[in-house]
C-alpha positions as CSV (number, residue, x, y, z in Angstrom):
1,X,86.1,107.7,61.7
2,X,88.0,105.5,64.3
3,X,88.7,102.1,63.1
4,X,90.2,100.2,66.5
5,X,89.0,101.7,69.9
6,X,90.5,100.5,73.1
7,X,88.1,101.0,76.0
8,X,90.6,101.1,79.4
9,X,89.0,100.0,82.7
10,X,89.4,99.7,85.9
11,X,86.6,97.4,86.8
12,X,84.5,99.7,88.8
13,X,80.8,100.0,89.0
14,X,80.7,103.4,87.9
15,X,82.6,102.6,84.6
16,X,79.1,101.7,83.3
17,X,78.8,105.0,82.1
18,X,82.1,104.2,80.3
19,X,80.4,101.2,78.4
20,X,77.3,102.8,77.5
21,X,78.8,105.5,75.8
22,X,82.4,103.8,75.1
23,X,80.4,101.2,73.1
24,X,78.1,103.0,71.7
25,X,80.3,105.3,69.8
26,X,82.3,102.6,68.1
27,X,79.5,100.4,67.4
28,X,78.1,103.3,65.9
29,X,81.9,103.9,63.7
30,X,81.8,100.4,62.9
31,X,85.2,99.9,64.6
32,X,86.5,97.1,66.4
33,X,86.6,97.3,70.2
34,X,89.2,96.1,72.8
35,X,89.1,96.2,76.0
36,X,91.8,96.4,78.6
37,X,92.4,95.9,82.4
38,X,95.4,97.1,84.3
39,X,96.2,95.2,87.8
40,X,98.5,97.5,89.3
41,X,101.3,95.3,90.9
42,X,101.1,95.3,94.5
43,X,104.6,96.9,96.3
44,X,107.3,94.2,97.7
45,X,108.3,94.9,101.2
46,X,110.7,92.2,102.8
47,X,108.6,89.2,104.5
48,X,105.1,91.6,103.5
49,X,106.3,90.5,99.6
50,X,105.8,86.8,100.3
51,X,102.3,85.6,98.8
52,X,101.6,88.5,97.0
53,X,102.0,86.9,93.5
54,X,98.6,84.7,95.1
55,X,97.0,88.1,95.6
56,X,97.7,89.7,92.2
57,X,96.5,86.0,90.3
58,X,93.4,86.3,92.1
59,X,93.0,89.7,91.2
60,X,93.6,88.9,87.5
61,X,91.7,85.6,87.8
62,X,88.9,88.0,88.9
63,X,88.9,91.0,86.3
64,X,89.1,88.0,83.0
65,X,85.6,86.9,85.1
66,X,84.5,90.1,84.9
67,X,85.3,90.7,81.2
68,X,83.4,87.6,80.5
69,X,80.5,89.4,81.9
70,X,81.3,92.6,80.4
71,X,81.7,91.1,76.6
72,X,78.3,89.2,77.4
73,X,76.7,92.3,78.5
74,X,77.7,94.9,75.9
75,X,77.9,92.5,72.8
76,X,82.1,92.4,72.2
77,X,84.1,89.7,71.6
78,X,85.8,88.3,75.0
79,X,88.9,87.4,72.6
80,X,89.4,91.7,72.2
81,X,90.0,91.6,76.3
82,X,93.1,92.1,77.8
83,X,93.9,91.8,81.4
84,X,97.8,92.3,82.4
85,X,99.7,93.4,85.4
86,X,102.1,96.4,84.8
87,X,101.9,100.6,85.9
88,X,98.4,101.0,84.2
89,X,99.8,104.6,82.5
90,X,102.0,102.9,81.1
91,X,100.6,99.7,80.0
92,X,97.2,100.9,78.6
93,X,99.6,103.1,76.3
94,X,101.6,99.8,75.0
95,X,98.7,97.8,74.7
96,X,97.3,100.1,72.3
97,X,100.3,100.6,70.3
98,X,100.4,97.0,70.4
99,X,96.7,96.2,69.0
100,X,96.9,99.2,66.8
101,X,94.0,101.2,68.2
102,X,93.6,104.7,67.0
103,X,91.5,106.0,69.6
104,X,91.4,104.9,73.3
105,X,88.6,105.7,75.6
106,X,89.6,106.0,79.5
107,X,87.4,107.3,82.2
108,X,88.0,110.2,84.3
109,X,86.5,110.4,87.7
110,X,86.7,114.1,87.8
111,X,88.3,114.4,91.0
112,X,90.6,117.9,92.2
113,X,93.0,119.3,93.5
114,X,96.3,116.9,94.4
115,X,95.0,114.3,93.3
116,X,93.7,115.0,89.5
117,X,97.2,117.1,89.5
118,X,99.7,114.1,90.8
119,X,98.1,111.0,89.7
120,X,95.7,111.0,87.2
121,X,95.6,108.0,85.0
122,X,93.5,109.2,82.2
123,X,96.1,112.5,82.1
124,X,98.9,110.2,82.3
125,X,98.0,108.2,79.1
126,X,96.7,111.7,76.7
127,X,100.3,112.7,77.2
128,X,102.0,109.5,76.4
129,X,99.4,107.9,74.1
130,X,100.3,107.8,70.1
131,X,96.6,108.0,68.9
132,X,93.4,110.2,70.1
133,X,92.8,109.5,73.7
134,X,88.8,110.3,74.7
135,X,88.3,110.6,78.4
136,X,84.6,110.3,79.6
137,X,83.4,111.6,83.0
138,X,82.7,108.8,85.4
139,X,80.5,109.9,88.6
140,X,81.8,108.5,91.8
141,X,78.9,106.5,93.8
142,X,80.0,108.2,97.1
């Protein structure tokens, strides 16, 4: 079946259902698995610009911590993890043209209306994506 799948997350508690299954399936198609994390880079505004390369570190210092836990947790190699900074539509596409997946797995939160119509990141990467793109429904803890 799939050889390489790239699981793309945005760190969120509900993205467990995204693991379970995520994992799961390639385990079960004996493919490799990579895992990626987007830090959306945070908007420059004058004097407001100043120390927010501190603020996007620590968020990237943070999600690699949570990967560790992540790789511990659901048995893949922390080496197959990826944290960047970059427009996540964008970069979750490169980074699986970059590793070679065939088959990325995003999560969909299933909103409506505007917001699934202007800025959906799991649409956003089955139209640009090279490979299969599998989008799981995530349920919102609201």
């Amino acid at each position: 079946m799939y050889k390489h799948v790239l699981l793309a997350t945005d760190l969120l508690p509900e993205n467990t259902a995204l693991f379970d299954k995520g994992v799961k399936l390639a385990k079960e198609w004996g493919a490799k698995i990579s895992v990626v994390h987007i830090v959306e880079p945070l908007p420059g505004y004058g004097y407001a610009y100043v120390g927010s390369a501190d603020v996007e570190d620590s968020l990237i210092k943070e999600a690699k911590k949570q990967m560790v836990e992540l790789a511990k947790n659901y048995g893949f190699d922390i080496a197959n993890t990826i944290v960047d900074i970059g427009p996540t539509k964008t970069e979750v596409v490169r980074v699986a043209q970059e590793k070679k997946a065939d088959l990325i797995i995003v999560g969909s939160h299933g909103r409506s209306g505007w917001s699934l119509l202007l800025g959906s990141t799991a649409t956003a990467v089955l139209h640009s994506a090279k490979c299969d793109v599998l989008t799981l429904r995530l349920l919102d803890r609201s």
